[in-house]
N, C-alpha and C positions, 0 to 999 in steps of 0.2 A: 742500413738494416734490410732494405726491402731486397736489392740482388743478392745478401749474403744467404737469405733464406731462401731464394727461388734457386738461387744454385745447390743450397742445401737438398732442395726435393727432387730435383735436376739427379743429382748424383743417387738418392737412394734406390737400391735395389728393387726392380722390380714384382712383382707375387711370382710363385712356385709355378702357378697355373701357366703366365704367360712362355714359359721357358720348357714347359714339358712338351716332349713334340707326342705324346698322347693323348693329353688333353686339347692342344690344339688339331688336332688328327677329327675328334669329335666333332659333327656337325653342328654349326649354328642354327637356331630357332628357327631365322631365314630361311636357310637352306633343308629341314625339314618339311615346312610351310611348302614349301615351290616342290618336293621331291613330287614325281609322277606318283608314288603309290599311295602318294596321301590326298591327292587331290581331290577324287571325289569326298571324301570325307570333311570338305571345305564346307562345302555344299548341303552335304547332310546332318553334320554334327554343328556348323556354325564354327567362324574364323576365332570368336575370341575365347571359348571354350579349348577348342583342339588350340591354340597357343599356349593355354594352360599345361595342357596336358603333354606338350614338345619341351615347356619349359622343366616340367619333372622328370622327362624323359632321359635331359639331355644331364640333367642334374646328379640323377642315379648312376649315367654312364660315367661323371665325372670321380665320383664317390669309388665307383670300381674299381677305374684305371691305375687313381692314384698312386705312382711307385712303383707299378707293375709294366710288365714288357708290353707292348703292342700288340694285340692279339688281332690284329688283320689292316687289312689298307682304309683307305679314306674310306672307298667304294662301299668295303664290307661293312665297315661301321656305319655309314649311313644306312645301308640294307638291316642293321640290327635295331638300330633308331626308329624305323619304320617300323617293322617288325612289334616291337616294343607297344606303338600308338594301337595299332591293331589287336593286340591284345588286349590293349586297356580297354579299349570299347567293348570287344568281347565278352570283356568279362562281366563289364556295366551293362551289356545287352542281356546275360541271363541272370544277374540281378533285377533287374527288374519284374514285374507281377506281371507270368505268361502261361501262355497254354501249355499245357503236358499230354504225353500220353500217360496212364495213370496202367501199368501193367504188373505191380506188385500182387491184385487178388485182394488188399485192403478196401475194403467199400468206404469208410468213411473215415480216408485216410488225413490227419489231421494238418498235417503237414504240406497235403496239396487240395486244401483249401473244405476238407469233408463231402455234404452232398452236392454231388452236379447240378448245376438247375436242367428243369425241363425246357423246352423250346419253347412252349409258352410263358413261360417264368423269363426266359429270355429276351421274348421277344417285349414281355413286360417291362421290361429295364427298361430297355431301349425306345420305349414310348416315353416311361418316364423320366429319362435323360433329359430331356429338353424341360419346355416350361408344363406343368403338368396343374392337377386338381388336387394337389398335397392338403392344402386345408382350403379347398371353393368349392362350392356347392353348385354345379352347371345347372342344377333345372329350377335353383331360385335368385340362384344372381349374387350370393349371397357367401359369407364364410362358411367355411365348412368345418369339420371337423378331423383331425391327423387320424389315419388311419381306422377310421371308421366302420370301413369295408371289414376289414380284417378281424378288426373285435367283434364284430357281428358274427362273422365265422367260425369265430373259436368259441363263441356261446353256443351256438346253433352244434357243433363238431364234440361238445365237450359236456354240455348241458347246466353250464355254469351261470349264475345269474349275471359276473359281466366278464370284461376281459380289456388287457394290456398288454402292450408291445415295448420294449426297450431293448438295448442295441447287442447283450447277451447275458450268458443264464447267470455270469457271477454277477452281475448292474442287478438283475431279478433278486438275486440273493440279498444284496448288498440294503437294496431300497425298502423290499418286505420288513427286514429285520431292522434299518433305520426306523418306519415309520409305529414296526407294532411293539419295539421291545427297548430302544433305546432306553437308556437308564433304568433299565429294569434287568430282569434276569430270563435269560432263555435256555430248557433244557432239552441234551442231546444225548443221544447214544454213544458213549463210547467207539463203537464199533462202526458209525459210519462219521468219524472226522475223518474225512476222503483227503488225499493231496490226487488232483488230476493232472494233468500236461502243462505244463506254462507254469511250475510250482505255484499254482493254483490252491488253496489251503481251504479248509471251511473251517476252521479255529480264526483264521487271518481278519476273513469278509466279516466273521460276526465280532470282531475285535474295532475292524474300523466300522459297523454300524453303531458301535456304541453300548451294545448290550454285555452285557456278561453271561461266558459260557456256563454253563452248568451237566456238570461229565454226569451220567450216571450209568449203571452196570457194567461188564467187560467187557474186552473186545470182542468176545465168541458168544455171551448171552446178555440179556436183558431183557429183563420183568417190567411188568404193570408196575408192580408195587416197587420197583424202583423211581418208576416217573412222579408216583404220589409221593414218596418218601422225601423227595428234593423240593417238593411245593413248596411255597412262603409268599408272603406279602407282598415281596419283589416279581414274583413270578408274571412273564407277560406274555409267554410264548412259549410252543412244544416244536420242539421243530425234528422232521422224519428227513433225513436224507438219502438217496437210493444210492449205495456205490455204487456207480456207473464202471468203474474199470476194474472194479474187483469183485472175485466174491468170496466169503468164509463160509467153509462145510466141514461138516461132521458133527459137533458137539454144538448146536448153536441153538438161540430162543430169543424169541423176540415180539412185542405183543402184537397184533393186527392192526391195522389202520382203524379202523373201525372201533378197537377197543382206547387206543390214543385219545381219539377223538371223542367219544364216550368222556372219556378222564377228563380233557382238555376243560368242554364243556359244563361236566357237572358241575367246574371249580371259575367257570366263569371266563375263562382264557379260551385262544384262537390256537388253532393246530395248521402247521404251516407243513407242507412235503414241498423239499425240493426232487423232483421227479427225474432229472435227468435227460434221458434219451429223446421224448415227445411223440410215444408211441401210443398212436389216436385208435387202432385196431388191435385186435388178436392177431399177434406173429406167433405164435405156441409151435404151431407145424415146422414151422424154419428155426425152433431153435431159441426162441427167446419171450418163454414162459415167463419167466422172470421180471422182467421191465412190467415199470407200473401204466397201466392204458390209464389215462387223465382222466375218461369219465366215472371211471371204477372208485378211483382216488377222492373224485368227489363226492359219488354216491356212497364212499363210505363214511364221510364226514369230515373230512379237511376242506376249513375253512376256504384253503388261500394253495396254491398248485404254482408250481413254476416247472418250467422245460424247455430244453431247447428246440431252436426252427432249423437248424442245419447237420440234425443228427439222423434220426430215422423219422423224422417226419417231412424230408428231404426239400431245405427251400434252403434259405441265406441264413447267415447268420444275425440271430436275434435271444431277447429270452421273454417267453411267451408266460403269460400273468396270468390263470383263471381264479374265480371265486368268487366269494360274496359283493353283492354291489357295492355293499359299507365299507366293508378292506377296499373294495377298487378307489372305490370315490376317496378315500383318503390317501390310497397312495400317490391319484393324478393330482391332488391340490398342494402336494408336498415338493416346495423347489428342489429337491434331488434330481425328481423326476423330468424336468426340462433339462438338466445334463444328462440324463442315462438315455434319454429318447431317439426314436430309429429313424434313421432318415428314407427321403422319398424312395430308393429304388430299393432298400431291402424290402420296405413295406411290399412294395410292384412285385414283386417274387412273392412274398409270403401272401399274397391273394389269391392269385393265380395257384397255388400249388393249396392250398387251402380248398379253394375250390374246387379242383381236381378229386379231393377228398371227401368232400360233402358229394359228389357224382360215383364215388367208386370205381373212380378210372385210376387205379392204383400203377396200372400199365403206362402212365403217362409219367411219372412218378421215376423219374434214373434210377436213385436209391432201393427204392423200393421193387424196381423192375432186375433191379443186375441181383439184388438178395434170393430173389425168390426162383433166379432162373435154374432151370433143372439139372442135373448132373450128365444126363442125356445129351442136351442143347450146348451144352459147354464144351463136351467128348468132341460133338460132333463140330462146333464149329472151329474145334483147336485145331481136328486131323484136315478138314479143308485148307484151313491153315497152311497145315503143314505141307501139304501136297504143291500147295504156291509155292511154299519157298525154298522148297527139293527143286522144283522145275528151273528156279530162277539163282541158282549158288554153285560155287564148287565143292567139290571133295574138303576145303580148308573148312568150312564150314559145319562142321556138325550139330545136328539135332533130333530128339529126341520126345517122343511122349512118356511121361511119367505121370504117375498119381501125385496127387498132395492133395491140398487145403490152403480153403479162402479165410478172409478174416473180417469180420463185421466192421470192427475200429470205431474210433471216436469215442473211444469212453462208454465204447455201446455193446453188450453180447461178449466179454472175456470168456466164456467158457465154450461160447458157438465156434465150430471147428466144421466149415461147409466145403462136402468133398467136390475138387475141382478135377482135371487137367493140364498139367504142367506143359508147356514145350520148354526141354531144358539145351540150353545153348552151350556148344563148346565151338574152338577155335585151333587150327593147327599154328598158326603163329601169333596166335594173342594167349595174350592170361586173362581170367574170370575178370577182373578188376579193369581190364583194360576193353575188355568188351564192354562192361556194364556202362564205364566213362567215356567210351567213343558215344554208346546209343544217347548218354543225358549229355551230350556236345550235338545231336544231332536237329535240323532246322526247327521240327516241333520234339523237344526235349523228351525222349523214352525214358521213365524211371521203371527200374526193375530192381529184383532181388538175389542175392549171390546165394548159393548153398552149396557143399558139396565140390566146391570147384569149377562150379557152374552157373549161369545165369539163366535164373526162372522169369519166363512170362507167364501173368497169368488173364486167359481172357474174356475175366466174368466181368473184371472193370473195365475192358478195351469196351468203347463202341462198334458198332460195324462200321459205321463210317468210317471209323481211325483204322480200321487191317491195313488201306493199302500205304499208309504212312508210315504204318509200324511194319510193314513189308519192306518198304523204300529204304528205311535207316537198317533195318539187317543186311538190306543186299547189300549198302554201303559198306560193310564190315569187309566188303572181299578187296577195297580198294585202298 
């Protein structure tokens, strides 16, 4: 039995693969491994990752070839194999969480990351990176308390008797309406169940707090006497939300914060505003009358304020808590709130840029310093610009000053339209698209915007630091 069957296996035909001289054309793992243009990638990426990645490589060539003619020698296929790993990394290199230049004209562009920190905010991280005083008390030896700096801040900034930090505005959202309304009923305005970026819902957040919505008047008006009219025994919360990214005009009505809260109170209930944007000053002059200033909001009697830190009040991302001590003290004794909580370095930023705020160095401030820069300053540092990079290009290159408009973004100012200085980019042998995709391929990534057939920089959001980068990957366009 046992020769009849070894000669059985003996004789069966061997796989497709071994007999195809295309697939053995394609290079072994081995000899990827050993090629010279992968080598330093030994080094940099690690041997048993990058085998990973030769074994997929060599995988997908195999899948290709399958049946089909030889489309070049050993040589070339190895040179396409390599080729291939290079890519992969590439691609896993602008996957990853990097610096930009930020030249669309969006100030609080959501998608790259909202507002800049300042260099002190910066440099705050980076102190507390390491081992820091997250909750120790240095001058008594003792625990300390998480973010304590910062809630004192946002008392003193805001006039509220206390204050909370959690990790953003929907955790804010999420927690208030767990701790004040749960099984009971919370009423809203039609007109502001917002959906924002990230299908983001405010029907959603107060469905998994527990509460029950409560619609009252329409999308374009709403009365006092609609908020009494939905009152009941169940009632445990008024909740005001600002649309941040939109807004309704013409026929519209809506009571004042102040009268809410009036209502709220006569009937024994809290009045809850989610605020949005975290706008601690008067912007009116630049455009954004509108947003609610947080200490206004209190001063008009809501109880309980939430807002975010990384929108116009320009730090990291968090969602910032003001209001009564009795709302505060119950939302920190509520286990929610040890999952929603911010950790050390957003805190490090939200100090420092708080700070900054209680000084009126609003000029220290990214956000708040690229909003406010003048129409002038912008003209004038576009056409400097521009004179570099005439000096420094050919004829293939063309560029252009035009007018346009910047954009607040983040869910913040829809209606603010802040007049800028375009430099609009053409090319005699590229297309708009392929300009735009060489510059976000370049060492520090340029996003920009197409229009018109064209590729617009805009440079209210460049630094000055970044011109000669964002110089550097243009001139690249001539190569």
């Amino acid at each position: 039995m046992l020769p009849r069957n070894r000669n059985r296996l003996e004789t069966m035909p061997k796989p497709a693969t071994s007999r195809d001289p295309n697939l053995r054309a394609i290079p072994s793992v081995d000899q990827l491994l050993r090629a010279e243009g992968v080598a330093q990638l030994r080094s940099s990426r690690g041997v048993s990752p990058l085998t990973t990645v030769a074994r997929r490589v060599t995988a997908e060539m195999r899948d290709e070839l399958q049946g089909q003619g030889l489309p070049g020698t050993k040589e070339q296929l190895l040179a396409e194999a390599v080729q291939r790993i290079h890519t992969h990394y590439q691609r896993e290199t602008l996957a990853m969480l990097r610096r930009v230049i930020n030249a669309t004209g969006v100030i609080l562009h959501t998608n790259l990351g909202r507002a800049p920190l300042s260099q002190a905010a910066r440099a705050a991280v980076q102190q507390a990176a390491g081992y820091c005083t997250l909750e120790y008390d240095a001058a008594e030896g003792t625990r300390g308390k998480r973010g304590g700096q910062v809630e004192q801040l946002l008392v003193e900034l805001t006039g509220a008797e206390a204050a909370l930090v959690v990790n953003n505005c929907a955790a804010a959202a999420l927690l208030i309406l767990t701790v004040l309304a749960a099984a009971g009923e919370t009423i809203v305005s039609r007109g502001e169940l917002v959906e924002i970026g990230g299908d983001f819902r405010v029907p959603d957040v107060m469905s998994n707090s527990g509460t029950v919505m409560v619609e009252v008047g329409s999308t374009n008006r709403t009365r006092l006497a609609d908020y009494k009219k939905a009152m009941n025994a169940e009632t445990r919360l008024i909740l005001r939300v600002h649309p941040s990214n939109y807004r309704i005009v013409g026929f519209t009505d809506s009571p004042k914060l102040s009268e809410l809260a009036a209502l709220a109170h006569e009937a024994g209930l809290s009045l809850y505003e989610d605020a949005g944007s975290g706008v601690l000053n008067d912007l009116s002059e630049f455009g954004l009358g509108d947003e609610p200033i947080i200490k206004e909001s209190l001063a008009a009697g809501a109880d309980v304020v939430s807002f975010s830190g990384d929108k116009l009040l320009g730090a990291t991302q968090a969602g910032l808590i003001v209001g009564r001590s009795e709302i505060i003290d119950r939302l920190r004794r509520h286990s929610l709130y040890r999952a929603l909580r911010v950790d050390k370095l957003s805190l490090a930023a939200l100090g420092v840029t708080l700070e900054a705020h209680r000084r009126g160095a609003f000029e220290e401030i990214p956000a708040l310093q690229i909003l406010t820069q003048t129409t002038a300053t912008i003209a004038s540092r576009t056409k400097k610009f521009f004179n570099k990079l005439y000096k420094n290009t050919t004829e293939d290159l063309i560029a252009n000053l035009v007018s346009g408009e910047s954009a607040v973004g983040g869910g913040s100012g829809p209606n603010v339209h802040l007049p800028t200085t375009l430099l609009a980019i053409k090319h005699a042998r590229l297309t708009a698209d392929e300009i735009e995709s060489k510059l976000r391929h370049s060492p520090v990534p340029v996003i920009a915007r197409i229009a018109d057939g064209q590729v617009l920089l805009d440079l209210r959001t460049v630094a000055t630091e970044e011109e000669p980068e964002l110089l550097k990957a243009l001139i690249a366009l001539e190569t």
